[in-house]
C-alpha positions in Angstrom: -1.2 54.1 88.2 -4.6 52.4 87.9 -3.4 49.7 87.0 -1.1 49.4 90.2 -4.4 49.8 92.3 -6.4 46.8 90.3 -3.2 44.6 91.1 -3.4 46.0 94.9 -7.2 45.5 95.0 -7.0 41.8 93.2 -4.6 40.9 96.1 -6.7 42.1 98.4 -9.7 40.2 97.1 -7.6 37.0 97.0 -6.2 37.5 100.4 -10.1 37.9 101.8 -11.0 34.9 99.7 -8.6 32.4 101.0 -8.9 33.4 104.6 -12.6 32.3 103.9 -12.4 29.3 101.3 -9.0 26.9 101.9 -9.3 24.8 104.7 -5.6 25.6 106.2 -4.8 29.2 105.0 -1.3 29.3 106.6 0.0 30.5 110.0 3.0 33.4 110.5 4.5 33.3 113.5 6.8 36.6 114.2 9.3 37.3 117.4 11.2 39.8 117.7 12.5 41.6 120.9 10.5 39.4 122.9 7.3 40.4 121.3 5.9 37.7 119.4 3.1 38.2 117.0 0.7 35.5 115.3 -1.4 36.2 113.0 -2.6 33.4 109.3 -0.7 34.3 105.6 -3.9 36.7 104.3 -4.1 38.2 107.6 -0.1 39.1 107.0 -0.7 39.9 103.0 -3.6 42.0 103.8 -1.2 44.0 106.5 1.6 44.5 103.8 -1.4 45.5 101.5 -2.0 48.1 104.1 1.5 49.5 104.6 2.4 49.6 100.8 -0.6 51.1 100.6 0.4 54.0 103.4 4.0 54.1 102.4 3.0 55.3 99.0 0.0 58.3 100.0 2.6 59.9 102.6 5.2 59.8 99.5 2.8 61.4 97.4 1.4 63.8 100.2 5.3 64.6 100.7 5.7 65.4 96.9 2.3 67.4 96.6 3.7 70.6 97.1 6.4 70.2 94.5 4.3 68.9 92.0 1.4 71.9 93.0 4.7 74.2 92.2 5.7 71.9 89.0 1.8 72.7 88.3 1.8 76.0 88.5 5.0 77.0 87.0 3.3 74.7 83.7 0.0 77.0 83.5 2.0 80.4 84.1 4.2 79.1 81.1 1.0 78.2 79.0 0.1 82.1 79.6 3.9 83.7 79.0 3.5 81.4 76.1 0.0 82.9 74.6 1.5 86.4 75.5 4.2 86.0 73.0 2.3 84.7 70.5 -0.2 87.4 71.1 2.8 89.9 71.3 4.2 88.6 68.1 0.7 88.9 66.0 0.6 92.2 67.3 4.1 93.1 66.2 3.4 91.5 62.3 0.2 93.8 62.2 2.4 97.0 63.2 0.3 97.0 66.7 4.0 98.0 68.3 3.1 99.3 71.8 0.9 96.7 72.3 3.2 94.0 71.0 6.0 95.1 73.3 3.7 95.4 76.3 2.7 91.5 75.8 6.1 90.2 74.9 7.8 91.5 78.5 4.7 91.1 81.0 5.8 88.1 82.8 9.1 87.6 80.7 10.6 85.5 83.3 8.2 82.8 82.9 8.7 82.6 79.3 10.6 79.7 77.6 12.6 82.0 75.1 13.4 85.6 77.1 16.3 86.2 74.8 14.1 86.4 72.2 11.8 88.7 74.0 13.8 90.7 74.1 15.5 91.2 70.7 11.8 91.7 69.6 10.9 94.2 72.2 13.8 96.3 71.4 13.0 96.1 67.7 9.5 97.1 68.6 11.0 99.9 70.8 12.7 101.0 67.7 9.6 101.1 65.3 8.3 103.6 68.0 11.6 105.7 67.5 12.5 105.1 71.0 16.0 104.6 70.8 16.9 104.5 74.3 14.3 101.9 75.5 15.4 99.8 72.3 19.2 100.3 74.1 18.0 98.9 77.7 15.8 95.9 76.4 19.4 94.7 74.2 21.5 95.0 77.5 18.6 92.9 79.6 18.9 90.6 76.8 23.1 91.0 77.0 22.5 89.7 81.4 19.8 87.4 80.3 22.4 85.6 78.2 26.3 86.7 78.0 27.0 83.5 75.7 24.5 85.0 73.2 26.8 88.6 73.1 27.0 88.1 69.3 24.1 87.5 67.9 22.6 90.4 70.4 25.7 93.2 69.4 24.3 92.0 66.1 20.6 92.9 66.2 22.0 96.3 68.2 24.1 96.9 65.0 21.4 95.9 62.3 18.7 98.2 64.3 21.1 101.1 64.5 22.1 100.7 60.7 18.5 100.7 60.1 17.8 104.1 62.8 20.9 105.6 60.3 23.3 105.9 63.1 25.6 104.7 60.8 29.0 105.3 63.1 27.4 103.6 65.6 26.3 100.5 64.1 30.0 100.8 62.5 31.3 100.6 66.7 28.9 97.7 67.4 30.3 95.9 64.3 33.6 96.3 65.2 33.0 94.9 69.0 31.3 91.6 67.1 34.3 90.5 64.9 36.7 91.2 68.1 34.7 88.7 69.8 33.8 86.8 66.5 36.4 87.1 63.4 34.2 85.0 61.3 31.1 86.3 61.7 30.0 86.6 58.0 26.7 88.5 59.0 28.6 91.3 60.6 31.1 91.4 57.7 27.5 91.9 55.3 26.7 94.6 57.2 30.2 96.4 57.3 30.5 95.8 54.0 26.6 97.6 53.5 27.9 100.6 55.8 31.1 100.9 53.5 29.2 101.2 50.2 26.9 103.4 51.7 29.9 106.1 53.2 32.4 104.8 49.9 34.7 103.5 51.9 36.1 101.3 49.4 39.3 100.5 50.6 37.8 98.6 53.6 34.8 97.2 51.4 37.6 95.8 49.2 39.1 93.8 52.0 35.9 92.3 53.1 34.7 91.2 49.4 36.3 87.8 50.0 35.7 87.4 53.2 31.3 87.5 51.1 31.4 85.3 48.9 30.1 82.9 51.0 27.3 85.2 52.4 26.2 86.7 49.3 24.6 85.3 46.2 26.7 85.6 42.7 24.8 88.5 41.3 24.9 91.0 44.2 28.9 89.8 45.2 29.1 91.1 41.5 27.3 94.0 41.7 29.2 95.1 45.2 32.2 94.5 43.4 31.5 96.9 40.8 30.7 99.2 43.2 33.7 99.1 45.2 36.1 98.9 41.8 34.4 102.1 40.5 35.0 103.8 43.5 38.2 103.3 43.7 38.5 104.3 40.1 37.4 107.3 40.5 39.3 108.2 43.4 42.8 107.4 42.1 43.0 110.8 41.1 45.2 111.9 38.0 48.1 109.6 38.6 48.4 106.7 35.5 50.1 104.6 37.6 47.4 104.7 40.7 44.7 104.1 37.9 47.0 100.8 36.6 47.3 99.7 40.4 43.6 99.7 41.1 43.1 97.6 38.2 45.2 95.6 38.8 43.4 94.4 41.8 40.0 93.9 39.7 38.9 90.2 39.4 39.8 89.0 36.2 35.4 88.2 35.7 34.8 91.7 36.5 37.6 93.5 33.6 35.1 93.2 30.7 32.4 94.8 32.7 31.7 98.0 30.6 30.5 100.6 33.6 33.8 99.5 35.3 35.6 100.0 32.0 34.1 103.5 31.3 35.0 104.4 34.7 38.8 103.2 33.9 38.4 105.3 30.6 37.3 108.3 32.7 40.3 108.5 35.5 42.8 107.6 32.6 40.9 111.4 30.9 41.3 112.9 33.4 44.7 111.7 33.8 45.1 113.5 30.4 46.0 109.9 28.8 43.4 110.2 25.9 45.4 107.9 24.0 45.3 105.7 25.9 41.6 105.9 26.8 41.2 105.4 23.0 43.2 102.5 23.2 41.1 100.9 26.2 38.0 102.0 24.4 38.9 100.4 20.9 39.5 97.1 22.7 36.7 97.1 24.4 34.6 97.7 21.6 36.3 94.9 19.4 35.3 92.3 22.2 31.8 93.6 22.8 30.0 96.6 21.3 28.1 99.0 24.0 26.7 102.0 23.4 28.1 104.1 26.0 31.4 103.3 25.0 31.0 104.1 21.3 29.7 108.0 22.6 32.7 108.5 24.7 34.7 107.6 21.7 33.0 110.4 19.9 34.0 113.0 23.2 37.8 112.0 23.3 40.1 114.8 22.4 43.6 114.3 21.5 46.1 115.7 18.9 44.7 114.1 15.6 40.9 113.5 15.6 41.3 112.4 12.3 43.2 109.1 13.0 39.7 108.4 15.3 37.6 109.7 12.4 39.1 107.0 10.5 38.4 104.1 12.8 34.9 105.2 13.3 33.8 105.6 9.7 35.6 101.8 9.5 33.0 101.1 12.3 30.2 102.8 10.1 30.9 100.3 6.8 29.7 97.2 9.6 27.3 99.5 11.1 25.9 102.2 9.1 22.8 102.6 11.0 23.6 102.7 14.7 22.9 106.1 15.6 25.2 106.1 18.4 28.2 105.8 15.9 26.9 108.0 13.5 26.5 110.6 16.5 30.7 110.3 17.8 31.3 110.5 13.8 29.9 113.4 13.8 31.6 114.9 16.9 35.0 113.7 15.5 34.1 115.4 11.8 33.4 119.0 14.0 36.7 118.5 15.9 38.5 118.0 12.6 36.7 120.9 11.2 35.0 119.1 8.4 31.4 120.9 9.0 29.5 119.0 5.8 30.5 116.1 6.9 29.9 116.3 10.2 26.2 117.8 9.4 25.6 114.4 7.3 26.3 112.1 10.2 24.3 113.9 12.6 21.4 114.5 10.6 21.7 110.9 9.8 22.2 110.1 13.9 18.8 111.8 14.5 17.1 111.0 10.9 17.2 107.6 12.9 15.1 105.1 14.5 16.6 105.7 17.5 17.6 109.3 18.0 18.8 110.6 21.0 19.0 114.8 22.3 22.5 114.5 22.2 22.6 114.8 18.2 20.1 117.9 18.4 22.3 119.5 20.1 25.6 118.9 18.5 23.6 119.6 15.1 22.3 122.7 17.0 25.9 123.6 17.8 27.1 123.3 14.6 24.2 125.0 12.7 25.8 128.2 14.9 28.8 128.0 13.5 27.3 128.0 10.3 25.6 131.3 11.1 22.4 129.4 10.3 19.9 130.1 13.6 17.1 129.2 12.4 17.6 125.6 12.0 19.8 125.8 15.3 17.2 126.7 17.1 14.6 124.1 15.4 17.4 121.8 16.1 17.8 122.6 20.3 13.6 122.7 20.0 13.7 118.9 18.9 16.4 118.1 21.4 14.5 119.7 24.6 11.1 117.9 23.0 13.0 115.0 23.4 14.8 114.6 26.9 12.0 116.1 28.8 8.6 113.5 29.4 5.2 114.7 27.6 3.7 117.5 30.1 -0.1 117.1 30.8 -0.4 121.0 30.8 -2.0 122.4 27.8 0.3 124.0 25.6 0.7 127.8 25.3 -0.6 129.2 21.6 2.3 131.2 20.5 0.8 134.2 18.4 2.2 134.8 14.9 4.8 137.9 14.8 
């Protein structure tokens, strides 16, 4: 623009100039309508000088209140715009009221009201005022239909959160009508599911998240969902064989979801073939857990599992887990030395564990010897419960 006017005003200068310095500075000569008009060439530059000049102020007087408006509109932006900010600082440092109050003054003139309101209505919620959080997502829903999703989405992650679990479960539902591959609304199904154990429907959305979920917590879901459904087969052989059948072929050698499997087929009454599923399991990788159920199974002849654990005991004579199930087996075959050896050598240990005590405890009974039962069950409360900072009481000798 300034540069426009130095052009204009070097013309003009020119114009002035010539009029003054060349000898014969031109002559125009204009007739039109009968009106004729004479006038030299700088005269008639100066004159279009002039009108350009004129055309261009009434164009930008004309446009003056536009761009006043244009103006205007900028510097109440600039303000929405440091409200929101504002609001937003206020909502990070748990200033909720005042952070709601900032981000929908003036929430027209803002660049982003969508999001305005998605953060009211979580700030709504952090006051636990549900119902205000509820009218802030449906202004947001008439500020912008096409955004339905993503808003039915906050409405279902906020209710989740508030624990109105069959609600969010609703609002869920509504999202993958309108959007069946919304992985983010599957996650959070899939959250309400384990939550409730609803593992029939949390199994059908497992593979729908393994694109929304990282390796470890897909696995860990899984397990979840397979255990579940485990435990819920009931005492039908064949329901337990169905369920795992459906388990992932990565997740069979998991040993929680294997106890669990040993644990329905128990109940089931098919110790042998928990045995079975535990002696496997053990020959491919040895877990604790597994080798103290071994010791708890009851069927016909503990003997024949007697056997297979003092065969254990040869490769492992110190692993006081082993030593404890030995022991259990020896008191179910009614071999009482025996079992006394391999639970005082369970809890003569480095690693001894209250279960021993009180099998040893137990046994010591039978043997109609209480005092050393009663040391025994001592030892074995000593051991579960944590050190107590209380003083202890001074027991007065009898």
């Amino acid at each position: 623009m300034k540069f426009g006017i130095l052009i204009i005003v070097c013309l003009a200068l020119g114009a002035l100039a010539a009029n003054y310095l060349v000898a014969d500075n031109g002559y125009v000569l204009i007739n039109f309508a009968g009106y004729t008009v004479e006038m030299s060439a700088p005269v008639m530059l100066l004159l279009l000088i002039f009108c350009y000049i004129a055309v261009r102020l009434t164009v930008r007087i004309w446009q003056a209140p536009a761009q006043l408006g244009e103006v205007a509109a900028k510097a109440r932006a600039k303000r929405a715009n440091r409200r929101i900010t504002q609001g937003y600082i206020e909502l990070a440092e748990g200033n909720f009221a005042k952070g709601e109050k900032l981000l929908t003054k003036g929430i027209r003139s803002s660049e982003t009201p969508l999001l305005n309101y998605l953060a009211a209505a979580r700030a709504a919620q952090a006051q636990g005022d549900t119902e205000r959080r509820d009218n802030w997502l449906q202004m947001a829903q008439d500020q912008d239909p096409e955004a339905s999703s993503a808003i039915l989405l906050t409405q279902a992650e906020l209710q989740l959160r508030n624990d109105e679990t069959a609600a969010a479960r609703s609002t869920l539902e509504r999202v993958i009508d309108r959007s069946p591959r919304s992985g983010e609304a599957f996650r959070l199904l899939a959250e309400i599911c384990l939550k409730g154990g609803d593992w029939q429907t949390l199994e059908s959305l497992l593979p729908k998240l393994r694109k929304r979920l990282g390796k470890q917590q897909l696995r860990d879901w899984s397990v979840k969902c397979y255990q579940g459904l485990l435990a819920d087969a009931g005492r039908s052989k064949a329901d337990i064989e169905n369920v795992w059948k459906r388990v992932p072929r990565n997740l069979r050698e998991d040993h929680e979801l294997v106890l669990i499997r040993i644990e329905a087929t128990t109940l089931a009454g098919e110790h042998l073939d928990a045995e079975e599923l535990i002696r496997k399991a053990l020959n491919q990788q040895w877990d604790s857990a597994l080798v103290k159920r071994y010791g708890q199974l009851h069927t016909a002849e503990p003997q024949v599992l007697l056997k297979r654990a003092e065969k254990w005991l040869k490769e492992r004579p110190d692993d006081p887990d082993l030593l404890l199930a030995a022991g259990r087996l020896c008191i179910r075959s009614q071999l009482w030395g025996k079992a006394r050896s391999y639970l005082e050598a369970s809890i003569g240990g480095l690693r001894p564990v209250p279960e021993a005590y009180n099998e040893l405890g137990q046994l010591m009974l039978k043997l109609k010897e209480p005092d050393k039962a009663s040391a025994a069950f001592r030892k074995g409360l000593e051991l579960s419960w944590q050190p107590s900072s209380l003083p202890r009481l001074k027991v007065d000798a009898q």
